[in-house]
C-alpha positions as CSV (number, residue, x, y, z in Angstrom):
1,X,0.0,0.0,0.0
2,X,1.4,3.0,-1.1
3,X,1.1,7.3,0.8
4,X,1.1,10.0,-1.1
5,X,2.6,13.0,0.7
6,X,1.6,16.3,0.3
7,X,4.7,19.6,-0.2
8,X,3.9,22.1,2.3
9,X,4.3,25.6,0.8
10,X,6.2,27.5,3.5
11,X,4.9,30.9,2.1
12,X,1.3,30.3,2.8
13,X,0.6,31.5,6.7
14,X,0.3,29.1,9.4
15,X,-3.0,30.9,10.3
16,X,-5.7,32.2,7.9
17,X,-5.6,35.8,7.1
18,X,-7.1,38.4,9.9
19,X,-5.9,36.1,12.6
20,X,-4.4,37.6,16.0
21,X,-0.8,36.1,14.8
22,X,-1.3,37.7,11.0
23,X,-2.0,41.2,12.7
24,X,0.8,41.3,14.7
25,X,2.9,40.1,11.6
26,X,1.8,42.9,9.8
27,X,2.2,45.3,12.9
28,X,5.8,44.5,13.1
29,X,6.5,44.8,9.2
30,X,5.1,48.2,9.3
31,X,7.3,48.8,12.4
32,X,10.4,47.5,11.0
33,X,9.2,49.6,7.7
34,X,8.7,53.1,10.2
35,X,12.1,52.3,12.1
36,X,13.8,52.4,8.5
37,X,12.7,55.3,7.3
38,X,13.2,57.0,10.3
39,X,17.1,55.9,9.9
40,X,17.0,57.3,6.5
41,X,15.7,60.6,7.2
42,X,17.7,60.5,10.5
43,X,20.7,62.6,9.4
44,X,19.2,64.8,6.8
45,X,17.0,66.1,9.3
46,X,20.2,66.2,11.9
47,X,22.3,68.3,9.3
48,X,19.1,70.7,8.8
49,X,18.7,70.7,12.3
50,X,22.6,71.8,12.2
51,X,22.1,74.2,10.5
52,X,18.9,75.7,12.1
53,X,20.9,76.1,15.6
54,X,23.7,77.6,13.5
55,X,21.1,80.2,12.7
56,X,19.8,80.7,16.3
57,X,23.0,81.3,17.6
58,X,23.2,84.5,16.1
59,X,22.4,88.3,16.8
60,X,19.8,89.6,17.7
61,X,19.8,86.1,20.3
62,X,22.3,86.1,23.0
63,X,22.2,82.4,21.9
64,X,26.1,82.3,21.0
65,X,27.2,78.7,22.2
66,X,24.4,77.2,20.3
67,X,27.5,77.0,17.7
68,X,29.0,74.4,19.6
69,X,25.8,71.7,19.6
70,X,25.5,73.0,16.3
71,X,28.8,71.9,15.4
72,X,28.4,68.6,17.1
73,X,25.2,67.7,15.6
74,X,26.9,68.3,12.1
75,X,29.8,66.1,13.0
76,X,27.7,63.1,14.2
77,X,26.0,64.2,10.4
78,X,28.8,64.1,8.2
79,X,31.3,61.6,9.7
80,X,31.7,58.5,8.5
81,X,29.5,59.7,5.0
82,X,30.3,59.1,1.5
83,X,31.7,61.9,0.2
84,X,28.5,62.6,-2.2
85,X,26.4,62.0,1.1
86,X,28.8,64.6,2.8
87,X,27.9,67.5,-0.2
88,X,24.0,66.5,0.0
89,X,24.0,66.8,4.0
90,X,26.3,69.9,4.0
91,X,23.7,71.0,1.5
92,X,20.7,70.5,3.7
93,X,23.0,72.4,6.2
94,X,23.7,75.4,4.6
95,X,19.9,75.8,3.6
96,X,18.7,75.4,7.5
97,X,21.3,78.0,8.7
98,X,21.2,80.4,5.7
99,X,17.9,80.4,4.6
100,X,16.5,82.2,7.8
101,X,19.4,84.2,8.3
102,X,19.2,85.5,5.0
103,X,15.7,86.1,4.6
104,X,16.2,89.9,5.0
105,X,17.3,90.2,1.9
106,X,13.6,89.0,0.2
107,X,12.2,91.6,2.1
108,X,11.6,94.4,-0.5
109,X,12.9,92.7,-3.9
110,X,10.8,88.9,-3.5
111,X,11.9,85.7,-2.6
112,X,13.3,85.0,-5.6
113,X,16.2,86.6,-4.9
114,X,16.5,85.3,-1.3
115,X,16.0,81.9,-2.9
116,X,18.8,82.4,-5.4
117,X,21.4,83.2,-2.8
118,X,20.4,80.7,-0.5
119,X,20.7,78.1,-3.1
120,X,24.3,79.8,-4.4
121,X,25.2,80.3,-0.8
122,X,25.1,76.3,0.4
123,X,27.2,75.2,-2.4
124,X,30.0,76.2,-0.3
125,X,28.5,74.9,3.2
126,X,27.9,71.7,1.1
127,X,31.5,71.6,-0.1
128,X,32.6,72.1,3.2
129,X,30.6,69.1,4.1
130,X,32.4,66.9,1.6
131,X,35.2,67.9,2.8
132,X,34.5,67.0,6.6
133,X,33.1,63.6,5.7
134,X,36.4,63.1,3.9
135,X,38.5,64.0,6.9
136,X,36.0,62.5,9.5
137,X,38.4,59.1,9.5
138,X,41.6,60.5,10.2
139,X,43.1,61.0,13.9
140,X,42.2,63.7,15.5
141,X,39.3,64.4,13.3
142,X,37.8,67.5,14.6
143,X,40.8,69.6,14.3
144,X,40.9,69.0,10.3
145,X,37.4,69.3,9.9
146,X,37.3,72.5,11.7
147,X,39.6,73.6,9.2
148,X,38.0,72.4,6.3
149,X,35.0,74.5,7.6
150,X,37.1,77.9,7.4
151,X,38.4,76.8,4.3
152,X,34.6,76.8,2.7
153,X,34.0,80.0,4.5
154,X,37.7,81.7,2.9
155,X,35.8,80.6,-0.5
156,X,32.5,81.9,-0.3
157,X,33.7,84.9,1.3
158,X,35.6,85.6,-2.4
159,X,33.5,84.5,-5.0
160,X,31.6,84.8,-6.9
161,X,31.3,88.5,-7.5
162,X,34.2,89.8,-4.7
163,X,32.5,87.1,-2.2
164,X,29.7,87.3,0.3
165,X,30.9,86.3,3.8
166,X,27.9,87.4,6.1
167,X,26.9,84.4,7.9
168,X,30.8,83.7,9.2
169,X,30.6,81.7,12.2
170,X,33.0,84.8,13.9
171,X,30.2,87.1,13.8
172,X,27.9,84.9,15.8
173,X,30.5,85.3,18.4
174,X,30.4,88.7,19.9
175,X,28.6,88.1,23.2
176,X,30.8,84.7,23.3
177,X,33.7,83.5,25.2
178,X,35.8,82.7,22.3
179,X,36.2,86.3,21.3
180,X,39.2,87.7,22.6
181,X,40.8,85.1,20.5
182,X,39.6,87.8,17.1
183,X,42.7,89.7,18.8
184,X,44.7,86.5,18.0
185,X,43.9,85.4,14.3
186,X,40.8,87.4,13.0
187,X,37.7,85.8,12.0
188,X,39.3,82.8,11.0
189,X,40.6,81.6,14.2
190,X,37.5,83.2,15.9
191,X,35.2,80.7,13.6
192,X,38.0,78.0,13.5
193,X,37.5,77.7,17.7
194,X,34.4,77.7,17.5
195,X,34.0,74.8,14.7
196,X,37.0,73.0,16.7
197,X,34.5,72.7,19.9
198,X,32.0,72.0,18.8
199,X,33.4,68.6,16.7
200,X,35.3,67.9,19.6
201,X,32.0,68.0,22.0
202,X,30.7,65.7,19.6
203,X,33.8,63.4,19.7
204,X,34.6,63.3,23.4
205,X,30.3,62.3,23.7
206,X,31.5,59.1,21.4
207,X,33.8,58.3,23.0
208,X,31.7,58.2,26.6
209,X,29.0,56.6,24.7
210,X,31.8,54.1,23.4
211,X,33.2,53.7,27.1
212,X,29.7,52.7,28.3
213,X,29.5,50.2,26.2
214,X,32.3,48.6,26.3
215,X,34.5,49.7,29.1
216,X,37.0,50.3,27.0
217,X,38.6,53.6,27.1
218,X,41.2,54.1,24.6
219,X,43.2,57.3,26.0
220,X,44.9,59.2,22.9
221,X,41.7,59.7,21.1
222,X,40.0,60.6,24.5
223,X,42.4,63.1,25.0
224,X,42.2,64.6,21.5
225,X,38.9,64.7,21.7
226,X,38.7,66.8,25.5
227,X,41.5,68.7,24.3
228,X,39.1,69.8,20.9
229,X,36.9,71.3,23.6
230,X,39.4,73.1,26.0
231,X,42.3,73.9,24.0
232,X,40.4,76.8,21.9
233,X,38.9,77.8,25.8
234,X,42.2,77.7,27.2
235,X,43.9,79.8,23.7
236,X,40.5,82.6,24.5
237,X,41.1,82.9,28.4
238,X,45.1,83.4,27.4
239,X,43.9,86.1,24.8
240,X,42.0,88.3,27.2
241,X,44.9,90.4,27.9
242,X,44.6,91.8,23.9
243,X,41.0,93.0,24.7
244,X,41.9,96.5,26.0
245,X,39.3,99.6,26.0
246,X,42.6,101.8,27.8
247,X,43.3,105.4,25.7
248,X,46.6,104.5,24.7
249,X,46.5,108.3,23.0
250,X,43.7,110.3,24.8
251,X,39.9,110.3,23.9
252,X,37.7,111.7,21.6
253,X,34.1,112.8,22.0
254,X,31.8,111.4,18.6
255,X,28.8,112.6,17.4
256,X,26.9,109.7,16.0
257,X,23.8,111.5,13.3
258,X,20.5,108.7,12.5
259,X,17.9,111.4,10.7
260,X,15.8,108.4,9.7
261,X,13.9,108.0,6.8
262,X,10.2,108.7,5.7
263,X,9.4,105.0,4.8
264,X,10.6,101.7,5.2
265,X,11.8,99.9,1.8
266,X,13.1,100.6,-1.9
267,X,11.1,103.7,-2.0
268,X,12.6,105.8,0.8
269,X,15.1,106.4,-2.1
270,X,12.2,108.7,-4.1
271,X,12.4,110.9,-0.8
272,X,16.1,111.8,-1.2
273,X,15.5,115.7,0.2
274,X,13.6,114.2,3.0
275,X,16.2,112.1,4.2
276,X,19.0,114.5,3.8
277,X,16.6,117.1,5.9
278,X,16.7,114.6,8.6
279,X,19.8,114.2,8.9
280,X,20.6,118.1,8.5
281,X,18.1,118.9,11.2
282,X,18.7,116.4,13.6
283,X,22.2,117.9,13.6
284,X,21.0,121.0,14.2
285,X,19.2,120.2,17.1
286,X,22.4,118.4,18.2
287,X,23.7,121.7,17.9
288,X,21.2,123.7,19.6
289,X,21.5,120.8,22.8
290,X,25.0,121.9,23.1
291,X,24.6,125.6,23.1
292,X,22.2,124.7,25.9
293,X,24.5,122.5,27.8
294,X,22.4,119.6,27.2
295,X,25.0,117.9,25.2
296,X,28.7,117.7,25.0
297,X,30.6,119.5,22.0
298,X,31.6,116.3,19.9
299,X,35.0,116.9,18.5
300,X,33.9,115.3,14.8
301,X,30.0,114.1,13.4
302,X,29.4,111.0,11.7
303,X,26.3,111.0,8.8
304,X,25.3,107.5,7.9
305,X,26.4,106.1,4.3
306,X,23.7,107.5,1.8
307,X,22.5,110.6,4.3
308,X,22.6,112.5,0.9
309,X,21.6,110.7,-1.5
310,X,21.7,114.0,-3.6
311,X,25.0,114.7,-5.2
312,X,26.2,118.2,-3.3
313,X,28.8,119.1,-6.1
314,X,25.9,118.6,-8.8
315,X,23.2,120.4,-7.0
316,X,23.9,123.6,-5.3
317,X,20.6,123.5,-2.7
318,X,22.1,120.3,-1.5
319,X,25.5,121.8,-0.9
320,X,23.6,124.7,1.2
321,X,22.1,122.2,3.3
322,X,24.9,120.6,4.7
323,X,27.3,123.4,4.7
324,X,25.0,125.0,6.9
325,X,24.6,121.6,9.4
326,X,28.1,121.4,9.9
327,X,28.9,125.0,10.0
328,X,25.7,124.8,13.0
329,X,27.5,121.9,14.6
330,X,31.0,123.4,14.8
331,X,32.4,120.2,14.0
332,X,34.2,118.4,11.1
333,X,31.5,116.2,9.6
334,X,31.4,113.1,7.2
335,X,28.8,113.1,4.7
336,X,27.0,109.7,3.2
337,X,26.6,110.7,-0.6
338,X,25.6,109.6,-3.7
339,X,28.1,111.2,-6.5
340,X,26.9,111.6,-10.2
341,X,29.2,112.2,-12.6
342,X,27.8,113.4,-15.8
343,X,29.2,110.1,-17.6
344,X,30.4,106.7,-15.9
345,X,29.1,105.2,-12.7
346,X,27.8,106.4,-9.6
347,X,30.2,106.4,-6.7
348,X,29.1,105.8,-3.0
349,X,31.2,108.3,-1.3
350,X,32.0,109.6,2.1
351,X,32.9,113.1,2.2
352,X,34.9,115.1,4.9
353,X,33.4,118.3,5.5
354,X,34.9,121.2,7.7
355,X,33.0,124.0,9.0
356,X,35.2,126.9,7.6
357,X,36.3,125.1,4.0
358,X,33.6,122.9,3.1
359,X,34.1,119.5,1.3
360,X,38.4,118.7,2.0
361,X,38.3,114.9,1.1
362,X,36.6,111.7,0.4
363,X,36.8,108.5,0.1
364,X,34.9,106.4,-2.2
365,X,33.4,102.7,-0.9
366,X,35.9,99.8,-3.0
367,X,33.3,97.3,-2.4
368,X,29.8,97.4,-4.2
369,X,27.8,95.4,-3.0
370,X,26.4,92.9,-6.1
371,X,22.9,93.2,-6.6
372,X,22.7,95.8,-4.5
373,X,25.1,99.0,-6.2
374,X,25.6,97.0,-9.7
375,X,23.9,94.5,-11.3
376,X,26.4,91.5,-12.9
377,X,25.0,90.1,-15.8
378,X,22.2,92.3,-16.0
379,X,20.2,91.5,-19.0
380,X,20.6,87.7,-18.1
381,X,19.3,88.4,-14.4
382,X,16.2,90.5,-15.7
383,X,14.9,87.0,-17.2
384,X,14.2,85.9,-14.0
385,X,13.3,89.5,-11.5
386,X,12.2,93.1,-13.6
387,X,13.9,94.4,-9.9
388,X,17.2,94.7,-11.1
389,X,16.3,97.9,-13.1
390,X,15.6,100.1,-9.7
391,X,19.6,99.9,-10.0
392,X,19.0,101.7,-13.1
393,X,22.7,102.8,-12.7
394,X,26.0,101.1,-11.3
395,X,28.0,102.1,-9.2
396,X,31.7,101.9,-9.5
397,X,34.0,101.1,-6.8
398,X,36.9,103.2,-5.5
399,X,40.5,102.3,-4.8
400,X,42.1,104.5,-2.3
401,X,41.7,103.5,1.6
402,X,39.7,105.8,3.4
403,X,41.2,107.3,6.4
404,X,40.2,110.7,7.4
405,X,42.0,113.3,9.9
406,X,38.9,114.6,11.7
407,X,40.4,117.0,14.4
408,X,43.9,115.0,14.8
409,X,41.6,112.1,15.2
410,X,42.9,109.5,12.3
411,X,39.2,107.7,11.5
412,X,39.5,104.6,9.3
413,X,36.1,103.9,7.1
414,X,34.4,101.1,6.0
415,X,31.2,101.8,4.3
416,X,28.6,99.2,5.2
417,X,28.9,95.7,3.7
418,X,32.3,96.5,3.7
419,X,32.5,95.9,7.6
420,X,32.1,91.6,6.4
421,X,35.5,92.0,5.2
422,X,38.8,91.3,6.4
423,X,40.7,93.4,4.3
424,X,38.7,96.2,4.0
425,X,38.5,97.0,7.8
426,X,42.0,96.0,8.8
427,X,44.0,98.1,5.9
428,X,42.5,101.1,7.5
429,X,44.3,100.2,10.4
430,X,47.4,99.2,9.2
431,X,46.9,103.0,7.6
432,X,46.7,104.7,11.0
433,X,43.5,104.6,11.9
434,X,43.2,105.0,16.1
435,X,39.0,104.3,15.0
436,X,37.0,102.9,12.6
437,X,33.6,104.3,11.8
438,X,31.3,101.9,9.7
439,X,28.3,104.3,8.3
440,X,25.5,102.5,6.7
441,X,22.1,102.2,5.4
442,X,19.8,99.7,6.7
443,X,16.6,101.0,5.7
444,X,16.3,99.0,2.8
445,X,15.8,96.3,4.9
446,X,13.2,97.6,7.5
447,X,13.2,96.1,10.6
448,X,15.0,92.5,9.8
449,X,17.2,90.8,12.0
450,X,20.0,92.4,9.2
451,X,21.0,95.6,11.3
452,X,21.7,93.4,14.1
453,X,24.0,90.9,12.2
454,X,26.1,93.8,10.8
455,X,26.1,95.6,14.3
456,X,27.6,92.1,15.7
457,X,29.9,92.4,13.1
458,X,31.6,95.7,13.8
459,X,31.4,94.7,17.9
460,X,34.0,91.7,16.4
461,X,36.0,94.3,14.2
462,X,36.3,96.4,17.4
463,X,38.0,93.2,19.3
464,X,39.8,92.2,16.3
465,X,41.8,95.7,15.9
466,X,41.0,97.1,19.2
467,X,39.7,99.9,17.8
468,X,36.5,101.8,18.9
469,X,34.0,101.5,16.2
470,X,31.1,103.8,15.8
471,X,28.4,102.9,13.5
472,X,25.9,105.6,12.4
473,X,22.7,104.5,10.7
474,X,20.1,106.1,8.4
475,X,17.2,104.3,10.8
476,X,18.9,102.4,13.3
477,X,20.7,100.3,14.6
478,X,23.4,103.5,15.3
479,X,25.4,102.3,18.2
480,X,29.2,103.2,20.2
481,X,30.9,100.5,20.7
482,X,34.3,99.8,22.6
483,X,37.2,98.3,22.1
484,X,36.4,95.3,23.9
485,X,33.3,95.0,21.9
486,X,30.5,96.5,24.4
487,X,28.2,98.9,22.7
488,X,28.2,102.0,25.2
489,X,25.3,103.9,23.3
490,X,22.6,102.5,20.7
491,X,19.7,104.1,19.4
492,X,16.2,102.5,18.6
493,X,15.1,101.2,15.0
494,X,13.1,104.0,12.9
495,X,13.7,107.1,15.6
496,X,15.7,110.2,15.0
497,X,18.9,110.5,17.1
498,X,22.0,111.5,17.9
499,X,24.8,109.7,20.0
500,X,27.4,111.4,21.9
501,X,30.4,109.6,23.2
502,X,33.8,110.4,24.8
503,X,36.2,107.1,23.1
504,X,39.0,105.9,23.8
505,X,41.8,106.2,20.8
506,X,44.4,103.2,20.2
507,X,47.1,103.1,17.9
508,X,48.7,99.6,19.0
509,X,48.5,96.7,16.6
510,X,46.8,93.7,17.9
511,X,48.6,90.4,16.3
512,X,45.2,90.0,14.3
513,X,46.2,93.1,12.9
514,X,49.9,92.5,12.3
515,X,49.6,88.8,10.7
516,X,46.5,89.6,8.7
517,X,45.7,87.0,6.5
518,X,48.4,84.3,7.4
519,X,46.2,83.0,10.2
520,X,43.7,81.8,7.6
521,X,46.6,80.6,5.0
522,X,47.4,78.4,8.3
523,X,44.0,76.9,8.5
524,X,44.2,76.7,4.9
525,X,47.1,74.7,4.9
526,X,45.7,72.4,7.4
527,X,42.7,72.1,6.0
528,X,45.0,70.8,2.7
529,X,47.0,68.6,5.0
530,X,44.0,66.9,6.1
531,X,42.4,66.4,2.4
532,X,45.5,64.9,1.0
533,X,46.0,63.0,4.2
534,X,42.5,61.6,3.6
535,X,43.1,61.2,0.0
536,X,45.9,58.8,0.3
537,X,44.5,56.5,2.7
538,X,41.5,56.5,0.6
539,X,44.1,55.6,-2.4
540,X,45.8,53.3,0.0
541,X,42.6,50.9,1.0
542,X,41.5,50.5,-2.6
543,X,44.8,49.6,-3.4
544,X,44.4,46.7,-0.7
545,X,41.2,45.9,-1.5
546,X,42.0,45.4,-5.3
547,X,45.1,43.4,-4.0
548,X,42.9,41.0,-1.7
549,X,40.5,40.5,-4.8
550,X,43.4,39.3,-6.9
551,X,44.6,37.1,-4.4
């Protein structure tokens, strides 16, 4: 007697379909299904995340040491990554830190343009990402990926267009305990620290995660990584000395003009006579306060960059107006104007004028700002936003440093968006300047976080040079600041005011001032050191890897 057997078919279920045990199959699937996509979208949404605290940790939020979380949420990001994972999560980066802090610049001309940087913009924090994940294997990590960082910022802080370094880690820093070390290197150093700490928080975490689980603790790379943290601590603390507010040659008493301007936007420029009135009349009244004793005589006035933005040589009734200011005040003044010769670009000038002989120098601002003063590409750009014709006119940019004798006081100028550079601030210096003024025009850009980033900027440039820096404003934020950085006097967004200040003068060169740009060469050069270092070991393990294959 023959059986015939049945094959079981392992796929069908042991229990019909809807049972308890087919539920909770399907339960767990879908679990195992959520828990994967959550690991995918785990470190895109880290390196945005990055990027969003980046953001925070900047002016007008006293928020500074979120840069150091920041930091170490980037490095858990990015090491370990495939070098086209490293540019696509440095990519997501760069949008979640620049986006927001950018937005100021949509605020009148669309988001178009504010798009368009943004996306231009992380290219280089994406770059800088590649290079990170590229460096993320070698020993003692942290200190070549914090140098790869500055070396994305050096780029994008030069090109395209002369560069665009707002959004420097260094500015961030001004309420932070890594400053004095601007004293030391510059922004460079100031943003290489801070990058340094906060890879090195993430590395020395690790390692203790690493120790708990094993109880293992391997002690050279535990004491790289503390020493990632404390060294650039320990490097600020020894620094402090070079923050010094002392009159090294006596004091000077500044008169800081904001006239203010009728509206908010674009279109304040249509009410050029208004805003020059402002200005005119609010140093007037300055005027009238001292006669009064109200108000000290200020030994020189400072208008903000485009206080006039009718040309005085061209137009006699504009001449009349502020001859007459300063001659009121007493006081050599600098004038904000906008020169228009009959042929060739506009100029963005600062003019020195004295009481008794009327306009005696100038200076002319050597970087215009793109988009802004000229218009690159111009008919290209108008396919995409019709708002590159209110520059209906470029202006040119000047050559000679600016550095004006106001009273024997030896004032170094850079005009507005020139503050975001190195060069342009320190050359005054190396020039003779015992204080930097930094007139601008924020108006354009209403009440945006914008005036508070640049302020934070010139509070670093103070450290940096040990300068004083004052920084009048069409409509706010003017402000006196130290050379230690503290503001001593600011005025409120969108009021008319005046701020009078005794300052201390310096002429002593700080080593940030006497190396200039050899500090970031070094982090350059490490930054180089680490790539090629990475490069060959990469070169070396494929090398092995093809060997084993043969074998």
């Amino acid at each position: 007697m023959s059986t015939t057997m049945t094959p079981v078919d392992a796929s069908e279920p042991d229990m019909p379909p809807g049972s308890a045990s087919s539920s909770a199959a399907s339960r767990s699937s879908e679990a195992a299904a959520w828990r994967a996509r959550t690991r995918r979208l785990a470190r895109p949404g880290a390196a945005l995340l990055s990027g969003v605290l980046l953001f925070l940790s900047f002016p007008p939020r006293p928020l500074w040491w979120l840069a150091l979380p920041a930091f170490a949420l980037l490095g858990w990001t990015l090491r370990g990554r495939r070098l086209r994972a490293g540019f696509g999560l440095g990519y997501l980066a760069g949008l979640g830190f620049l986006a927001p802090l950018l937005i100021w610049t949509g605020s009148f001309v669309g988001a178009g343009p504010w798009l368009a940087l943004v996306a231009a913009e992380a290219v280089f924090v994406a770059a800088a990402g590649l290079g990170i994940a590229a460096v993320s294997g070698l020993p003692g990590w942290p200190l070549w990926a914090a140098a790869v960082w500055i070396a994305g910022e050096a780029a994008r802080a030069r090109v395209p267009f002369g560069g665009f370094p707002w959004g420097k880690i260094a500015f961030g820093q001004a309420d932070g305990i890594f400053l004095p070390l601007a004293a030391v290197g510059g922004t460079p150093l100031l943003g290489f620290a801070v990058a340094l700490s906060g890879f090195g928080l993430y590395e020395a975490l690790r390692r203790a995660v690493a120790y708990r689980r094993t109880g293992r603790l391997p002690r050279g790379p535990v004491t790289a990584a503390v020493a990632a943290v404390l060294v650039p601590v320990a490097g600020a603390a020894a620094a402090l000395p070079l923050v010094d507010a002392t009159a090294e040659n006596g004091t000077a008493t500044v008169a800081a003009i904001q006239g203010n301007v009728p509206r908010l936007g674009l279109d304040f420029n249509a009410q050029r006579r208004q805003v020059l009135d402002n200005h005119a009349d609010r140093t007037a009244q300055l005027a009238e306060d001292v006669a009064r004793g109200r108000a000290k005589q200020p030994d020189f006035v400072l208008w903000p960059e485009n206080s006039s933005d009718i040309d005085p040589y061209a137009n006699p009734d504009a001449y009349d107006v502020i001859d007459k200011a300063v001659k009121k005040i007493g006081a050599p003044t600098v004038i904000g104007a906008v020169i228009a010769p009959e042929t060739g670009n506009l100029r963005n000038t600062l003019i020195e004028w004295d009481p008794d002989r009327g306009p005696v120098d100038t200076y002319d601002k050597r970087h215009v700002q793109p988009f802004g003063e000229y218009i690159p590409m111009r008919s290209f750009v108008r396919i995409f936003n019709s708002n590159v014709d209110r520059v209906s006119r470029d202006f040119g940019a000047g050559t000679r440093i600016g550095v004006f004798d106001l009273a024997g006081t030896r004032v170094g100028l850079a005009t507005c968006y020139e503050a975001a550079f190195d060069w342009a601030v320190r050359d005054t210096v190396t020039h003779g300047a015992q204080l930097i003024a930094v007139p601008s025009n924020n108006a354009t850009f209403g009440r945006s976080e914008m005036t508070y980033q640049q302020l934070a900027m010139s509070r670093v440039r103070a450290v940096e040079h040990s300068r004083s820096v004052v920084v009048p404003v069409t409509s706010g934020v003017s402000a006196v600041i130290r050379p230690d950085g503290q503001i001593v006097r600011q005025s409120a967004m969108f009021t008319p005011d005046a701020l009078v200040e005794e300052v201390p003068l310096r002429s002593s060169q700080t080593p940030a001032t006497r190396f200039g740009i050899a500090p970031e060469l070094l982090l350059l050069g490490v930054a180089a050191g680490g790539l090629g270092w990475a490069a060959v070991r990469a070169r070396g393990r494929k090398a092995r890897a093809g060997a084993t294959d043969t074998d």
